[in-house]
C-alpha positions in Angstrom: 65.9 61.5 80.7 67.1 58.2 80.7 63.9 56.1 81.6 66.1 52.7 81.1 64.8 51.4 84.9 61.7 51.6 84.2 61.8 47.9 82.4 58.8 45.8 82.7 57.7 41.8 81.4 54.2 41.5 80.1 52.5 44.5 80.8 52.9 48.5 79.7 51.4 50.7 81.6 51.1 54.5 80.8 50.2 58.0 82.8 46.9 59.7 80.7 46.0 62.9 82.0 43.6 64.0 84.2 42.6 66.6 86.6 43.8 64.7 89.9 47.2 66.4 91.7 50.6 64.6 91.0 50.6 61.5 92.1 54.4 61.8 93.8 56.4 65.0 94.3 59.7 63.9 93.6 59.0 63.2 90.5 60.7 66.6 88.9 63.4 66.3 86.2 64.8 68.8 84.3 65.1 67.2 80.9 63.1 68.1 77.4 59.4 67.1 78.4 59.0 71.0 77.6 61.3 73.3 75.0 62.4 75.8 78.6 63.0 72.3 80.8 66.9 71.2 81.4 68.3 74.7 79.8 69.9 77.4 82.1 67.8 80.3 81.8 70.6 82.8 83.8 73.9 82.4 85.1 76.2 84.5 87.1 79.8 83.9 87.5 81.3 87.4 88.1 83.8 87.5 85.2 85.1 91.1 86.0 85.8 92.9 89.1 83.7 96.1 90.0 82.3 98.3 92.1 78.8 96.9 91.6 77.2 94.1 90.9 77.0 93.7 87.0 73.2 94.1 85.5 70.5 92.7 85.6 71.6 92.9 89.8 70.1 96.1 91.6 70.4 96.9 94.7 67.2 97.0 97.0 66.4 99.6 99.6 69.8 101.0 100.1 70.0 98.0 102.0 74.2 96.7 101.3 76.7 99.0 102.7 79.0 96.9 99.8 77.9 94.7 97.2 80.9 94.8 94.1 82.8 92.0 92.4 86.0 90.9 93.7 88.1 87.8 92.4 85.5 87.4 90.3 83.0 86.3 93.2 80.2 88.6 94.2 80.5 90.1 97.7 78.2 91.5 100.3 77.6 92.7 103.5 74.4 94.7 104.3 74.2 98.0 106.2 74.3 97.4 109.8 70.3 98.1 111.7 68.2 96.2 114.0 67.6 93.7 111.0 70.7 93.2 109.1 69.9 92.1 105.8 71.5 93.3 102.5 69.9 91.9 99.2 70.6 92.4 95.5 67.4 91.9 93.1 67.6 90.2 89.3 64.5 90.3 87.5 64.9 87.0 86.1 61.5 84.7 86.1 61.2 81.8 88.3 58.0 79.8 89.2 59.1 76.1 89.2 62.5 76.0 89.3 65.8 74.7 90.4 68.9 77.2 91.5 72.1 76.3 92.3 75.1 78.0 93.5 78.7 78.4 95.2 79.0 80.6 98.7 81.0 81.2 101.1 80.8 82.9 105.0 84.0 84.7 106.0 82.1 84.8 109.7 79.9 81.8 110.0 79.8 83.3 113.3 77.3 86.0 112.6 76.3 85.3 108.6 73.8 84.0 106.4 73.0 83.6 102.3 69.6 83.1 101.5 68.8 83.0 98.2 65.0 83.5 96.7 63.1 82.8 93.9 59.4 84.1 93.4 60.9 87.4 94.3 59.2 90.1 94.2 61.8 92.9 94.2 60.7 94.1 97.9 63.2 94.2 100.7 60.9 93.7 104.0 59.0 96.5 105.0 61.3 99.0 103.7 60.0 98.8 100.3 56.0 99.1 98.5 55.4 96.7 98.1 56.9 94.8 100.4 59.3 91.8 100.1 58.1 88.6 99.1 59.0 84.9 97.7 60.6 81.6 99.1 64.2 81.0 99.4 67.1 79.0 100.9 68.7 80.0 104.1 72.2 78.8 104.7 73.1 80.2 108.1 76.1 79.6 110.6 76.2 79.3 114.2 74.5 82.6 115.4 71.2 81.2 116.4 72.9 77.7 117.3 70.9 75.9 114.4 74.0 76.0 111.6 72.9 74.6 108.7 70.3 74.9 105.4 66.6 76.0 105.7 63.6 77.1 103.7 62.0 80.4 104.4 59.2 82.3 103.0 59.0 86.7 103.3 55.2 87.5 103.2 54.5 91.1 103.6 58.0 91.8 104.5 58.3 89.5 107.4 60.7 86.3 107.0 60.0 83.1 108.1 61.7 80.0 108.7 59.2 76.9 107.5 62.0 74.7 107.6 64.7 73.6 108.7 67.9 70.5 107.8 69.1 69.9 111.6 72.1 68.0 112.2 71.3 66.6 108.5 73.5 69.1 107.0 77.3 70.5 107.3 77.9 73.3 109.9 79.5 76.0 107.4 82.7 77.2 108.6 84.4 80.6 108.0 86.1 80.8 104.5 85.1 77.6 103.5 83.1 76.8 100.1 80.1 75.6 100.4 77.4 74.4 97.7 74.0 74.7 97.3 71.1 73.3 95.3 67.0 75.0 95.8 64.6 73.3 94.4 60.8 75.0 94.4 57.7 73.9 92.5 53.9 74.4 92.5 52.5 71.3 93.8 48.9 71.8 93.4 46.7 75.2 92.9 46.9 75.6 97.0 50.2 74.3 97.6 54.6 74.2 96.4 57.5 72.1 97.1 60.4 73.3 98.4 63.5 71.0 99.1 67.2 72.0 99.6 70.7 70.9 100.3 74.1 71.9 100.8 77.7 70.2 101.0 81.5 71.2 100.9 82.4 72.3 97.6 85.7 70.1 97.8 83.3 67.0 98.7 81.0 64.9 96.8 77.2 66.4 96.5 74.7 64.0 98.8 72.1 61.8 97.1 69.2 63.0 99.1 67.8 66.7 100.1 68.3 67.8 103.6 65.3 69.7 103.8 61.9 68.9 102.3 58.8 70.7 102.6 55.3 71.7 101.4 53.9 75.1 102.0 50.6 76.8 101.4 51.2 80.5 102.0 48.6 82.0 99.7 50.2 85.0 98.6 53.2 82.8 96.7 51.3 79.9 95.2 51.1 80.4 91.3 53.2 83.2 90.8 56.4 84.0 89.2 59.2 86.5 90.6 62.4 87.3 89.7 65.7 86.4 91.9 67.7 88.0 95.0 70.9 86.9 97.0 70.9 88.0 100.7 73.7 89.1 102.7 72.4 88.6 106.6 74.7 89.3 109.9 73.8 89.0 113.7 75.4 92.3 114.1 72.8 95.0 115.1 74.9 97.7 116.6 78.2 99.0 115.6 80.8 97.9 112.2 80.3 94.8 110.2 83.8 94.4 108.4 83.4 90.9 107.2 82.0 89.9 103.8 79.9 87.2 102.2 80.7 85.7 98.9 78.5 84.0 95.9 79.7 82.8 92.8 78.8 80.4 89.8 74.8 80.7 90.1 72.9 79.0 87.5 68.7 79.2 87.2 66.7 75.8 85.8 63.4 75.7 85.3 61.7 72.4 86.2 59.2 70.0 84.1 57.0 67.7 85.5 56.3 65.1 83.1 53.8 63.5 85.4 51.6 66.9 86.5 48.3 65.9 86.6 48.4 62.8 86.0 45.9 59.9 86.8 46.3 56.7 87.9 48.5 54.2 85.2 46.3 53.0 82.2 47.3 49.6 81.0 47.8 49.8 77.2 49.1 46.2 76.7 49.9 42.8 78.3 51.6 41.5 75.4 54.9 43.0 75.4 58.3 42.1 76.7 61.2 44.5 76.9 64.9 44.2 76.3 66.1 47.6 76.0 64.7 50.8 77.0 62.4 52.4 76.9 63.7 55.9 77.0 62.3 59.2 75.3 62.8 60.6 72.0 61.8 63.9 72.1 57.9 63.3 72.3 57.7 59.6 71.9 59.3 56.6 73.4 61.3 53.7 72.1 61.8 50.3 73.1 62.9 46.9 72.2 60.7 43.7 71.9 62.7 40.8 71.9 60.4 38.3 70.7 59.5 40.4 68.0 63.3 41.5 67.1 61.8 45.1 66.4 62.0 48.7 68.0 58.6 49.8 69.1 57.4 53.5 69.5 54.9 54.2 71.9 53.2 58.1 71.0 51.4 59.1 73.9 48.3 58.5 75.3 48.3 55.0 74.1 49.3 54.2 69.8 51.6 51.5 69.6 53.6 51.2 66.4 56.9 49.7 64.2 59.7 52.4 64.9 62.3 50.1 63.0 62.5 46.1 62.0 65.0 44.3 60.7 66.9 45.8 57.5 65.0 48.8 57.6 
């Protein structure tokens, strides 16, 4: 992580820990705080066409009427009922995390992706135990709301907790759409869900269409693998149309300021010119007066990291 903005004159302050919450929830990155952080732990581009899905995917409940590989994308629709949900399960970890992935609806009409993480390899009620976990939504016009959410399945029942708005691109039919899910445990009580989505021929936007805190007991502090569903407003009849996900890629998330306290002054006496920016478990930075690098090893020891000629 390049910490180069965070230049000050005169005085150093420093995060020590404590048992307080977080003091900002942005504040994720996905960089080395932590050996798993800024490493995809699974990714899924389809690189041969098939009948099924390639492992680790299983499908749950009998619940897609097709779920194979074609063009090297992964395709679903689900099995037409009164609740039309196909979903394919990966048992691949995910507590605090990041996911990100290409989709597209060939109806945006009547279809939906969601995509969940804290899965618990349920489908609904069809399943014991039942479905569970948060996940992203991306949903065209069916219910009039097109756009990204963030839902939650408890006990087998979904639920929308919320939603971009007009914040977000309507998806249109055939057309290739990104996504980016971000989720991470907030506090003991309480996670952090935030999403977006954008044309995959545009230019991703700076901030997340959705942002959101929920304190659902039964998914605070656990970890669950991963499942891609395949939804349609069609309850009655043929579904013929298809969705399509490609290119996924899991992240775990650091935090380098989970619970921290309030800043600690360490020093008045320095002024930078470069930096600082970490080093693996330490942090560099240039005083000018001094014409040295300084190192800076956490809570609070100060040293000479390199002078002049060494």
């Amino acid at each position: 992580m390049d910490l180069s903005r965070w230049m000050a004159r005169g005085v150093l302050l420093c995060w020590l820990p404590a048992s307080s919450p977080i003091l900002a929830a942005d504040l994720i990155f996905a960089d080395a705080f932590d050996p798993q952080c800024g490493v995809v732990s699974f990714g899924e581009d389809f690189p041969d066409n098939g009948p099924n899905w390639p492992s680790p995917w299983t499908v749950l409940a009998n619940s897609a009427a097709v779920a194979d590989v074609v063009n090297q994308s992964g395709r679903m629709r689900p099995v037409v009922s009164g609740y039309s949900l196909g979903r394919v399960f990966a048992d691949v970890p995910t507590r605090d995390v990041e996911v990100r992935f290409l989709m597209v609806l060939e109806d945006a009409n009547t279809q939906g992706v969601g995509f969940y993480v804290r899965q618990n390899g349920g489908h609904l009620n069809h399943t014991f135990p039942a479905g569970q976990g948060y996940a992203v939504f991306v949903e065209g016009s069916f219910r009039g709301m097109p756009g990204v959410g963030i839902w939650r399945e408890e006990g087998g029942n979904e639920i929308q907790i919320a939603h971009s708005g007009g914040s977000a691109p309507a998806p249109a039919s055939g057309v290739p759409l990104r996504v980016r899910f971000r989720v991470h445990q907030l506090d003991a009580s309480s996670s952090f869900l935030q999403a977006k989505i954008w044309l995959a021929s545009g230019t991703e936007p700076v901030s997340w269409q959705v942002s959101t805190t929920n304190s659902q007991v039964g998914l605070q502090g656990v970890s669950g693998g991963i499942a891609v569903d395949s939804w349609s407003s069609v309850t009655s009849g043929a579904v013929s149309v298809h969705t399509l996900i490609d290119e996924i890629e899991v992240e775990p998330l650091c935090n380098p300021l989970r619970a921290a306290g309030v800043p600690q002054v360490i020093t008045e006496d320095l002024q930078f010119a470069e930096g600082p920016v970490w080093r693996g478990d330490h942090l560099l930075f240039t005083g000018t007066e001094a014409n040295r690098i300084l190192r800076l090893d956490l809570p609070a020891a100060i040293g000479n990291f390199r002078m002049p000629g060494n």
